[in-house]
N, C-alpha and C positions, 0 to 999 in steps of 0.2 A: 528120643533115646529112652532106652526101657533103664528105670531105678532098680539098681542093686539092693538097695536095702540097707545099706549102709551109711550112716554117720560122717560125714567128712569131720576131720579131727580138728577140734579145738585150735587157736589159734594159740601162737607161743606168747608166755608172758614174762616180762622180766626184761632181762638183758641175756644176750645170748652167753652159750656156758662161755667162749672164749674171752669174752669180753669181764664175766666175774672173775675167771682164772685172773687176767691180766692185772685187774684191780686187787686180789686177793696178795697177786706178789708185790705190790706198791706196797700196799698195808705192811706187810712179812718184812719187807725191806723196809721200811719207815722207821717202823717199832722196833726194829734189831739194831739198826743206827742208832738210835735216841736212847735205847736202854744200853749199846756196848758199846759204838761207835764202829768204826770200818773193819776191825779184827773180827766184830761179831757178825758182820754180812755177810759169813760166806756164801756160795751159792748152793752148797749144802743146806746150813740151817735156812738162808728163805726156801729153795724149795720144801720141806719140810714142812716148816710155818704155814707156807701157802697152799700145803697138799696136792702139791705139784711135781713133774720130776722137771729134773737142771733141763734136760731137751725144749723142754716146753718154754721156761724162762730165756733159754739162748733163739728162739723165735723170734721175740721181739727185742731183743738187748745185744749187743754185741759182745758184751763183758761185765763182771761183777760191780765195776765202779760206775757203769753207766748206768744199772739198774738201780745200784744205790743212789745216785745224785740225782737221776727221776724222779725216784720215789722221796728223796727229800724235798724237790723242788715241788711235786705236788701239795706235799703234807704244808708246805710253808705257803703256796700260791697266792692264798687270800691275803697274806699282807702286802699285796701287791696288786690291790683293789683299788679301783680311783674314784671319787666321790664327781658325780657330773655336777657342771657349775661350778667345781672351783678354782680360785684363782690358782697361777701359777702357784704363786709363792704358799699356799694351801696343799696343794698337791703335791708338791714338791717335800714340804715339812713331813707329808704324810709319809711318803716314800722313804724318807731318810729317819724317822722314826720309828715305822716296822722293821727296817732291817736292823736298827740299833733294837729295839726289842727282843729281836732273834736272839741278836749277840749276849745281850744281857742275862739272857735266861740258862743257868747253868751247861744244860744237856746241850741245847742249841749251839752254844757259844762254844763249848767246847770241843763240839765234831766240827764247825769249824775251822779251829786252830787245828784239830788234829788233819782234816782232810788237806787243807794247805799246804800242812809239813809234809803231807807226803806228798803231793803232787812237785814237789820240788826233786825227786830222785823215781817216781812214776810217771812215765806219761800218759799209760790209759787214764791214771786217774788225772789229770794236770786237762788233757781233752775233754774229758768227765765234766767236769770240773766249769771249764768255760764252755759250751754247748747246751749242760744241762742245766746252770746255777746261774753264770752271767750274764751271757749275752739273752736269756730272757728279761732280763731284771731291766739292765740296759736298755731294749729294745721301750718301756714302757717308758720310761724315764725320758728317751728319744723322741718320744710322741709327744710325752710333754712338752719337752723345751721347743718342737719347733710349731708346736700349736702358740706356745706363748711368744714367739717368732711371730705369728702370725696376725697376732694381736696386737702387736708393737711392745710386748713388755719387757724382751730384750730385745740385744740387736742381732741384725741378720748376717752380721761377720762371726756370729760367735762363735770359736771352736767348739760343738758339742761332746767328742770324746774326753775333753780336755775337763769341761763341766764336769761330768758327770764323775772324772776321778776327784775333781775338787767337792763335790759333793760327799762320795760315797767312802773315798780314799783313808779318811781321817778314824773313819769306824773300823775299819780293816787293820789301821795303824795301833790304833787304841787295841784291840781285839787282840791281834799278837805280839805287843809288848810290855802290854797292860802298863805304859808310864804315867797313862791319865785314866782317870777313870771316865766310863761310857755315862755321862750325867744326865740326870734330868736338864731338858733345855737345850742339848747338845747341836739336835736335831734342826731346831729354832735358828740357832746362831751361824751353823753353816748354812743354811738355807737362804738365813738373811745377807752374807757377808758377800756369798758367790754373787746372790741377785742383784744387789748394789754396785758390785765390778761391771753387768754387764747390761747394765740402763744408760 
């Protein structure tokens, strides 16, 4: 075959554009949370932010509270890291101490409380809500307990739904009625009180 003369083109570098757009609205919506909380995410100011328009945001998102609680659950994912090799009752502390970190931390703790309160008279966001924030959280925490299941460190009757509120429930309680404060140690003592029920 006779050569054109031509250059075949460079090959692409990066991440495809749809794929920075996608990322760029995470960031837009992250940062609008944390700095206003859910009144500031519209889907105006992230596309905006993101130099995007709303068409493109509603591609991958069904609705405003689903883009925000993604893009929270990104920005928070790494405290939801598990250290390989350690014990249950290690991993576990770990888990139940990021999330009280969360809480602890003004901006954090605060869209929190506030996303709660509305999912109590919102259902987009109330679905939002448990798709994009808990049932991941859960799902890791799940893995845990039935590895240490598997290990014999609890036992094999254990309710795990049941665990995982007695684990996590206490920080949520704490969190929207502030009667106890979120303590150093906090994380320690349920960790240890649940795992002792179920040896």
């Amino acid at each position: 075959m006779e050569d054109s003369g031509r250059a075949a083109p460079p090959p692409a570098r990066g991440r495809p554009r749809s794929e920075r757009a996608r990322l760029a609205v995470l960031d837009a919506a992250a940062d609008l949370l944390i700095q206003g909380g859910m009144g500031a995410a519209t889907m105006e100011a992230i596309a905006a932010r993101a130099g995007v328009s709303k068409a493109t945001i509603y591609k991958w998102w069904p609705s405003r509270a689903h883009v925000a609680l993604d893009s929270f659950f990104v920005r928070t994912k790494p405290t939801m890291a598990v250290t390989c090799g350690a014990s249950l009752a290690e991993a576990l502390t770990m888990q139940v101490g990021s999330l009280q970190q969360l809480f602890v931390d003004p901006a954090t703790g605060s869209l929190m409380r506030e996303m709660v309160a509305l999912a109590q008279s919102d259902p987009d966001i109330r679905a939002a809500l448990a798709t994009r924030w808990l049932r991941p959280r859960r799902a890791v925490v799940e893995e845990l307990l039935r590895a240490g299941i598997d290990r014999g460190e609890i036992r094999s009757d254990a309710d795990l739904p049941a665990v995982m509120d007695q684990l996590f429930g206490p920080l949520y309680y704490r969190l929207l009625f502030g009667h106890e404060l979120l303590s150093d140690g906090l994380a320690e003592t349920l960790v240890q009180q649940v795992l002792t029920g179920l040896r």
